[in-house]
C-alpha positions as CSV (number, residue, x, y, z in Angstrom):
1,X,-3.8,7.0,17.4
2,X,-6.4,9.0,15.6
3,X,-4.4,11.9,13.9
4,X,-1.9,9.3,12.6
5,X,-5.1,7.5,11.1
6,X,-6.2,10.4,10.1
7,X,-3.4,11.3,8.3
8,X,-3.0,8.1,6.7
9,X,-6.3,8.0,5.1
10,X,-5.3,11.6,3.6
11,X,-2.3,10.1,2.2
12,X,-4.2,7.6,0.7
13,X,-6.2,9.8,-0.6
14,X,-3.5,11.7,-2.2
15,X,-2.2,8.6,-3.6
16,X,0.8,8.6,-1.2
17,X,0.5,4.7,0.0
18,X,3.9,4.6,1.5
19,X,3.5,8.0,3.6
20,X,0.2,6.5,4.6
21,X,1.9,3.2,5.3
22,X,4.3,5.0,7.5
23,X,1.3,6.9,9.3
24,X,-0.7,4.0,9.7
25,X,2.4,2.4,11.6
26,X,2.5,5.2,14.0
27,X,-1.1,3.6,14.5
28,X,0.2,-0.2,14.8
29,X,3.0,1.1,17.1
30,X,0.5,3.0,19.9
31,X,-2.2,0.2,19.4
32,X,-1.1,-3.0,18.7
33,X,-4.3,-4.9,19.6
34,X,-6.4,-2.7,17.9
35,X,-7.3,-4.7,14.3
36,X,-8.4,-2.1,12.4
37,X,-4.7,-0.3,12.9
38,X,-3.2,-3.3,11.0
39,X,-5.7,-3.4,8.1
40,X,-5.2,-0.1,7.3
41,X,-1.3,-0.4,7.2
42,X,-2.4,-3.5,5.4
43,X,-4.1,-1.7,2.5
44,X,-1.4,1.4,2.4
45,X,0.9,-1.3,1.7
46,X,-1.0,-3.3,-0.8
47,X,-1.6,0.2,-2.6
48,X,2.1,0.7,-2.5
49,X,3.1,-2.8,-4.3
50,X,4.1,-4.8,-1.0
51,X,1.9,-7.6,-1.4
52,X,4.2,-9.7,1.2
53,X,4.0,-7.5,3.9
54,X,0.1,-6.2,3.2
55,X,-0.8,-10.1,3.6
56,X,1.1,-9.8,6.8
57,X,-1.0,-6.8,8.7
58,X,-4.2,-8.5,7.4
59,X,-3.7,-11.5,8.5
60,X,-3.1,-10.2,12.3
61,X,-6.3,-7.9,11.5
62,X,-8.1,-11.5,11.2
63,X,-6.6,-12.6,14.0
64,X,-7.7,-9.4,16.1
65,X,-11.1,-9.9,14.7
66,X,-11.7,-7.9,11.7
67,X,-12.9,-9.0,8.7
68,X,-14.7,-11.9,10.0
């Protein structure tokens, strides 16, 4: 999980969001149940102009417990 967040928050960085989005994914994919996996997709996304699917991963961040 933690080179693919990693890399994600480079790509961010970089102003890359859908790169990051994709990285953060790898995250979502190999932790499902881990919130913070989904809020960062959540945010790549969101940077990356798909306000649908961002509100998506951070509602199931909520619902994994972060952000409360």
């Amino acid at each position: 999980v933690w080179p693919h967040h990693y890399r994600g928050v480079g790509l961010l960085r970089q102003g890359k969001p859908a790169a990051a989005a994709a990285a953060f994914g790898a995250c979502v994919a190999l932790a499902p149940d881990v919130g913070w996996c989904w809020h960062n997709r959540g945010l790549a996304l969101q940077a990356a102009g798909d306000a649908t699917a961002a509100a998506a991963d951070f509602d199931r961040a909520k619902r994994l417990g972060v952000g409360r």
